[in-house]
C-alpha positions as CSV (number, residue, x, y, z in Angstrom):
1,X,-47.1,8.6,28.2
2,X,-47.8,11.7,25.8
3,X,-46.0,13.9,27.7
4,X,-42.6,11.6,28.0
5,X,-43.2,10.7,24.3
6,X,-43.2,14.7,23.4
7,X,-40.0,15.1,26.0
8,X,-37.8,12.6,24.3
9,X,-38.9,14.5,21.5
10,X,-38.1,17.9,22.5
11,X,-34.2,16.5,23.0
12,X,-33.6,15.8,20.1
13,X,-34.0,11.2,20.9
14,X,-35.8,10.0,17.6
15,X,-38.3,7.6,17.8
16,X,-38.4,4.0,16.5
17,X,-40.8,5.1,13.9
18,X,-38.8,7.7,12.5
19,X,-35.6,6.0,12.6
20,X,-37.2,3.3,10.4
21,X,-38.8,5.9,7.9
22,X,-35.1,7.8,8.0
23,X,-34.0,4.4,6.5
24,X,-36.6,3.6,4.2
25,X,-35.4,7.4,2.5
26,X,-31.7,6.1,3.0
27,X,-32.9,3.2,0.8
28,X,-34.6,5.0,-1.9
29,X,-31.6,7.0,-2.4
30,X,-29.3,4.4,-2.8
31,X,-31.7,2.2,-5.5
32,X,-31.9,5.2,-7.2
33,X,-28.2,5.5,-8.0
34,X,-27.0,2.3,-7.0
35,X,-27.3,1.1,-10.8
36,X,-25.4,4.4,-11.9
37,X,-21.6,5.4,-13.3
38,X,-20.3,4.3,-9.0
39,X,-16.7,3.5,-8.7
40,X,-16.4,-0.4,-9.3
41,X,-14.6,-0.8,-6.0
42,X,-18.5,-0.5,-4.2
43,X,-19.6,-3.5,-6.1
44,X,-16.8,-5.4,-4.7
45,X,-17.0,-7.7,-1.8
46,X,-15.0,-5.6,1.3
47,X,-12.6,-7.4,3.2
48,X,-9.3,-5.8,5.5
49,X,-6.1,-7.1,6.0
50,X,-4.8,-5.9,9.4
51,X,-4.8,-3.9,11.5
52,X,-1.1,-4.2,11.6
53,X,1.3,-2.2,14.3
54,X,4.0,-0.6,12.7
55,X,6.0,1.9,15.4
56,X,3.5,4.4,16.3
57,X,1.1,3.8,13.8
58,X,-1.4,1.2,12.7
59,X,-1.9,0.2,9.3
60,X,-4.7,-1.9,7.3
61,X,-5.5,-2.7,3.8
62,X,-8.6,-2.0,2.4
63,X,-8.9,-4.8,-0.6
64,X,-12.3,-2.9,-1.6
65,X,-10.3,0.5,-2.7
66,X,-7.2,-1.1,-3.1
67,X,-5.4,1.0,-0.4
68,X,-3.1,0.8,2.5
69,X,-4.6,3.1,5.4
70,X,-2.2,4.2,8.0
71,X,-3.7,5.8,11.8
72,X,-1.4,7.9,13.7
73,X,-2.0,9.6,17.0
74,X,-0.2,12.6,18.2
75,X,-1.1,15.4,20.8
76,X,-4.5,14.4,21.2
77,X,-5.5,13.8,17.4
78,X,-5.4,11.1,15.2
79,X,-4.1,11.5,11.4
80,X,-5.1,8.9,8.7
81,X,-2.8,8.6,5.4
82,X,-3.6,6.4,2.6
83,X,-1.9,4.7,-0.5
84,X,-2.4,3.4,-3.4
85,X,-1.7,0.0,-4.2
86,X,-2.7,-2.5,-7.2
87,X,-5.8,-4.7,-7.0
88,X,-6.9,-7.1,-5.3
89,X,-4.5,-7.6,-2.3
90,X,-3.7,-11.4,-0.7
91,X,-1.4,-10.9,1.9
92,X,0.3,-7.9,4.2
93,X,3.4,-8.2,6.9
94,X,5.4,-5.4,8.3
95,X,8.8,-4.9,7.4
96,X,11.7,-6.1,10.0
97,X,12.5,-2.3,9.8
98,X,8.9,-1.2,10.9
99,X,8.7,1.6,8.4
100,X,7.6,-0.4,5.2
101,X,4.4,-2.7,4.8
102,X,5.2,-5.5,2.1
103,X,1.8,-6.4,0.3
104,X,1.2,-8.7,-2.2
105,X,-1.7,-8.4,-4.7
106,X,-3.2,-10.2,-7.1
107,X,-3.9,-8.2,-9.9
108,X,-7.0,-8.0,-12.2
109,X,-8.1,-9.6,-15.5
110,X,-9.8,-6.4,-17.6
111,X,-13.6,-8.4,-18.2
112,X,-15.0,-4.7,-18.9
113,X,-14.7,-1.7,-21.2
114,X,-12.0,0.4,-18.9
115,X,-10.4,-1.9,-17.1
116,X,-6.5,-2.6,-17.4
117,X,-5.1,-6.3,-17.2
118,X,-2.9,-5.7,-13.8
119,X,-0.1,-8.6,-12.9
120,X,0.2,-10.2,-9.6
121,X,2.8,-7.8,-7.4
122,X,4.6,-7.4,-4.7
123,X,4.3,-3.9,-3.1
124,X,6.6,-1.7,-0.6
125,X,4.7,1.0,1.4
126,X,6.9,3.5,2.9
127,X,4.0,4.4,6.0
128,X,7.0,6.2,7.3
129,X,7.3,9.0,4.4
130,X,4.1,9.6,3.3
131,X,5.6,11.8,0.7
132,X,7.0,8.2,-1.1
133,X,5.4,6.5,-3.4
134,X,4.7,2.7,-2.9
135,X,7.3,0.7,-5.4
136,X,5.8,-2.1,-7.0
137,X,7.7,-5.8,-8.4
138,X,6.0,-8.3,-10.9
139,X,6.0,-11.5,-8.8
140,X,4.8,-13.6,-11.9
141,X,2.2,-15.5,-10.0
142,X,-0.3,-14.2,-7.4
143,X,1.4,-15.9,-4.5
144,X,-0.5,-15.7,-0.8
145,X,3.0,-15.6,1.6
146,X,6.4,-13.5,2.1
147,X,9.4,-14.1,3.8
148,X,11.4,-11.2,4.6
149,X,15.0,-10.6,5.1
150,X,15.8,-8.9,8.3
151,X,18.3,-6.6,6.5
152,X,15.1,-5.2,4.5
153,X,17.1,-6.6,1.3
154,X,16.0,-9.3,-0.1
155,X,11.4,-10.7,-0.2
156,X,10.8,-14.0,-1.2
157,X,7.1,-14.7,-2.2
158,X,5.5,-17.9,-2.5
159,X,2.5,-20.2,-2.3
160,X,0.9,-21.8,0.9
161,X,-0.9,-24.9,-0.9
162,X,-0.4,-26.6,-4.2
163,X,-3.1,-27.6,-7.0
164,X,-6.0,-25.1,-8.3
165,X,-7.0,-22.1,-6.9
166,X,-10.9,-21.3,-6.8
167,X,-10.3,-17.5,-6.1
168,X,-7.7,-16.4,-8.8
169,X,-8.7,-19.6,-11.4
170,X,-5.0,-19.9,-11.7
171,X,-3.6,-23.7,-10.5
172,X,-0.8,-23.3,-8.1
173,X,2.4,-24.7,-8.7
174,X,4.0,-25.5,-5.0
175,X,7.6,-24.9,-5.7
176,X,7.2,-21.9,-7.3
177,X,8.7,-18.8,-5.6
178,X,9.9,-15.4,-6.6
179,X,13.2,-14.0,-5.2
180,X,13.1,-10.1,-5.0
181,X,16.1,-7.9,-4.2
182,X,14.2,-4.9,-2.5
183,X,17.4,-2.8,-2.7
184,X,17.2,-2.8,-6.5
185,X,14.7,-1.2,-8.9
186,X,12.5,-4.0,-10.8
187,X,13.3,-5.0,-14.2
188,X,13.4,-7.8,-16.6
189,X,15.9,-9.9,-14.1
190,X,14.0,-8.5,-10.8
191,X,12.6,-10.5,-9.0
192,X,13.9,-14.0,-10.0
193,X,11.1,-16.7,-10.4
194,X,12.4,-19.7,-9.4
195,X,11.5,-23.6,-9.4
196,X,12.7,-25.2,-5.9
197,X,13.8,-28.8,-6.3
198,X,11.2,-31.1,-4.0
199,X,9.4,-34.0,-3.7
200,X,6.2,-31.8,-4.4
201,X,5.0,-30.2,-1.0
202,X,4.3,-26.5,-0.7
203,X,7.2,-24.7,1.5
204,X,5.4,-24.7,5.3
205,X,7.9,-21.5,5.5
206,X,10.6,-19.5,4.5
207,X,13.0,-18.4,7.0
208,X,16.3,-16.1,5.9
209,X,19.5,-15.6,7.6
210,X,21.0,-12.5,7.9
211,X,23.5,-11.7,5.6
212,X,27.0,-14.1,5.8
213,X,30.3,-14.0,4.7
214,X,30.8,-18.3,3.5
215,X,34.1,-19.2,4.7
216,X,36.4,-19.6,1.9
217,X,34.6,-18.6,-0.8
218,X,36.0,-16.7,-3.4
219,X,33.1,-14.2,-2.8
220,X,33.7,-13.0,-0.3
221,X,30.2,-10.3,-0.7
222,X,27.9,-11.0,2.5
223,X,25.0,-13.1,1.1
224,X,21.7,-14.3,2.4
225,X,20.6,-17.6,2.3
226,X,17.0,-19.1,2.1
227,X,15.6,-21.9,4.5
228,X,12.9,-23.7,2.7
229,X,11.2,-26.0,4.7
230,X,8.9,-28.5,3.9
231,X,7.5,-31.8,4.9
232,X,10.7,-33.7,5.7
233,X,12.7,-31.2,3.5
234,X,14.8,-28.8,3.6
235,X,15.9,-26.9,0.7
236,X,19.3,-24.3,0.9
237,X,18.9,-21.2,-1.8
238,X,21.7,-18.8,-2.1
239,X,19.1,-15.6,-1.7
240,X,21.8,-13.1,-3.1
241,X,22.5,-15.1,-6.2
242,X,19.2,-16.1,-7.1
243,X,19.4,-16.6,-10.9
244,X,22.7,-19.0,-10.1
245,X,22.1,-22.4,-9.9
């Protein structure tokens, strides 16, 4: 027994004893500046959205560093990208174009000396160029679903439930949603938040239709129109003209 004890040893195999003493340092270590001037983001609870195929890469966000993280493998190697996003992210879905990741996140209340009141947003990472940077739209509210066009021009974010939410404190209105036009910078009039007409239900969905030409119409500009549906409903919102009602 001595002899295959001190041969394990010789090649380099740790024993039980060790390991558990290599630990117990480990542990030590980390009390000792666990209560020290750490990034907040390792006091947070870690959660990923993902992973999520987008061409030849895969993507994930890490809500913890508030971060999209994007793999890659060519020749042999794999590459890892990251980008910055705001805090506290909800939701994540691939663009129809497979170059952008839309996210949404929630944003953050400032409870401690340093911190900066953030909005709820909705974010558009380019995983394509890593030399862009994500652009960023105040949603309003910090809604948990997206519907995309599949044009890549217009995002429509809104909530899944109605009534409060125990997560964000904030108490969900169900026909609430915010109409972004993706193709234009955000401002004051971008996105549009808008109140759906209903009998009260959450939307189950969103679904867009490609941009259309009405017949007849004066305007004759391609627009896209937005499907909500809902329990026995189904309301009809002229995406392109979102602030007309």
């Amino acid at each position: 027994m001595t002899l295959y004890k001190n041969s394990l040893h010789t090649r380099g195999v740790c024993s039980p004893r060790v390991l558990l003493l290599g630990v117990a340092c480990l542990s030590v270590v980390a009390g000792c500046f666990g209560d020290g001037d750490r990034d907040e983001a390792w006091n947070r609870g870690r959660s990923v959205i993902g992973p999520l195929a987008i061409k030849n890469q895969v993507v994930y966000v890490d809500t913890a560093r508030d971060r999209v993280i994007s793999l890659e493998s060519f020749g042999g190697t794999i590459s890892t990208r990251d980008y910055a996003i705001g805090r506290n992210a909800i939701f994540a879905l691939p663009a129809p174009d497979r170059q952008h990741l839309a996210v949404i996140t929630r944003g953050e209340e400032a409870l401690i000396i340093g911190q900066v009141d953030e909005q709820p947003k909705l974010w558009m990472v380019n995983v394509a160029d890593s030399e862009m940077q994500p652009r960023s739209f105040d949603i309003g509210s910090p809604f948990d679903r997206l519907a995309l066009s599949s044009d890549g021009s217009v995002a429509i974010a809104y909530f899944s439930s109605g009534g409060f939410d125990d997560t964000s404190g904030v108490f969900r209105n169900p026909n609430e949603i915010a109409v972004v036009d993706l193709k234009s910078p955000a401002s004051d009039s971008n996105p549009v938040l808008r109140t759906l007409r209903s009998f009260g239900a959450a939307p189950d969905g969103i679904v867009l239709s490609p941009p259309m030409v009405v017949p007849g119409a004066v305007d004759q500009t391609p627009r896209i129109f937005a499907f909500v549906l809902a329990q026995n409903t189904v309301t009809i919102l002229d995406a392109t003209h979102a602030s007309t009602r």
